[in-house]
C-alpha positions as CSV (number, residue, x, y, z in Angstrom):
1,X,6.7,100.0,-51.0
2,X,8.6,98.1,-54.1
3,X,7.3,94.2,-53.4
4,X,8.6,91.9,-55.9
5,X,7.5,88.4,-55.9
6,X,10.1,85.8,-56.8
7,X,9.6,83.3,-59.6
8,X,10.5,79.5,-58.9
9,X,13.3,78.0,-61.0
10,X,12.5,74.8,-62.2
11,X,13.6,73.2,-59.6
12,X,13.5,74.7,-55.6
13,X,16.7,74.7,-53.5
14,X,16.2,72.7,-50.5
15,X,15.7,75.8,-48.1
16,X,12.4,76.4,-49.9
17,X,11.4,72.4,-50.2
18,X,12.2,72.8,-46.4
19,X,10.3,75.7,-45.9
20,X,6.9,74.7,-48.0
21,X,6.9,71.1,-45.8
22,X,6.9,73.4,-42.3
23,X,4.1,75.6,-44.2
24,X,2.1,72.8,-45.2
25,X,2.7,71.2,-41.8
26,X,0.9,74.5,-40.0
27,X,-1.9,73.8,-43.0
28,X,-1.5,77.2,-44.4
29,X,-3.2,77.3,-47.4
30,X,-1.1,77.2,-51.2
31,X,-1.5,81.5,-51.4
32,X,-0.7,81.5,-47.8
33,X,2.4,79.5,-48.6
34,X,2.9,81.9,-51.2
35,X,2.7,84.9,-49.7
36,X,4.8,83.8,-47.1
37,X,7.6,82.2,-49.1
38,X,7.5,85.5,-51.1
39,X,7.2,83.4,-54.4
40,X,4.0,83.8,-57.5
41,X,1.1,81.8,-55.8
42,X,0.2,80.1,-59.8
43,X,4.4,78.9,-59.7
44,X,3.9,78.0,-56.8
45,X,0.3,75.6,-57.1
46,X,2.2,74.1,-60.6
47,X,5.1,72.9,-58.5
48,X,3.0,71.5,-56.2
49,X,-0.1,70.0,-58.2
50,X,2.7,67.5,-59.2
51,X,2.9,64.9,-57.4
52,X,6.1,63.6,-58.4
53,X,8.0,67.1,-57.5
54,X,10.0,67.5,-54.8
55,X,7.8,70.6,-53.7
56,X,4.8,68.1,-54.2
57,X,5.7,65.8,-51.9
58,X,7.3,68.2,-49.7
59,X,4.2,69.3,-49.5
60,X,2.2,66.3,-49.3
61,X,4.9,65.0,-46.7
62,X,4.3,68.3,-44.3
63,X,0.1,67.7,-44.6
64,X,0.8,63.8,-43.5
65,X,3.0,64.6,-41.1
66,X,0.7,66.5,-38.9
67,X,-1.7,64.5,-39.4
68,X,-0.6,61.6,-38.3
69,X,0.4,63.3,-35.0
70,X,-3.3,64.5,-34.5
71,X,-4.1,60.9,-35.0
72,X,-1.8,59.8,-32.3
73,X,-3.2,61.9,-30.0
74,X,-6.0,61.2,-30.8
75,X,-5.2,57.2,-30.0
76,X,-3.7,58.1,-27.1
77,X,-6.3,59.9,-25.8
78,X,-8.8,57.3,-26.5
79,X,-6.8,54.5,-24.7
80,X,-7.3,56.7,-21.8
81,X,-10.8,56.6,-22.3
82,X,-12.1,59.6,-23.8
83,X,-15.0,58.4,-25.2
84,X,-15.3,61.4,-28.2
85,X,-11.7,60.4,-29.2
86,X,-12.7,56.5,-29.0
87,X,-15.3,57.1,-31.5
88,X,-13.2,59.2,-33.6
89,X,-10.2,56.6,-33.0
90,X,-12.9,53.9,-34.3
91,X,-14.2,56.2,-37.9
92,X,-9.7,56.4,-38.4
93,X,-9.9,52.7,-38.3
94,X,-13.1,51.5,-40.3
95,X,-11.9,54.2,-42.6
96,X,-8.7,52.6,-43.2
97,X,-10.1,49.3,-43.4
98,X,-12.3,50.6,-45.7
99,X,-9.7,51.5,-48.3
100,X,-7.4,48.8,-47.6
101,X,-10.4,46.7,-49.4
């Protein structure tokens, strides 16, 4: 079996940005991601340890994303009165207050 990882270019084409936001949307790890995508799992945590990168926020934007649609359900759940997901409902908020300060 010949496996040959690929090497990022400087920048990724927007198949791969694509591609790492579904990844980080599932919440597979960065060597998951790698492995997957087929690309060198140290190329791969530089492009995304910056921030400012499209595969950073790419990133960044697929880990928000599901989040914030746990967190909806989990609001909507507890304004049908599921008391575990009314007190995790109420830690989302005081924790948001709590940074807003």
């Amino acid at each position: 079996m010949n496996f040959q990882i690929q090497a990022f270019s400087m920048e990724m084409d927007e198949a791969q940005i694509s591609d790492l936001e579904v990844y980080a949307s599932l919440m597979f790890t960065k060597n998951e991601i790698a492995v997957i995508m087929e690309v060198d799992p140290h190329d791969l945590h530089d492009q995304i340890g910056d921030p400012q990168s499209p595969a950073g926020k790419a990133f960044q934007r697929g880990r928000l994303k599901r989040e914030a649609e746990l967190r909806k359900g989990i609001f909507d759940l507890a304004q049908n009165g599921s008391s575990p997901a009314q007190t995790l409902a109420l830690k989302l908020v005081e924790n948001a207050k709590a940074d807003d300060l």
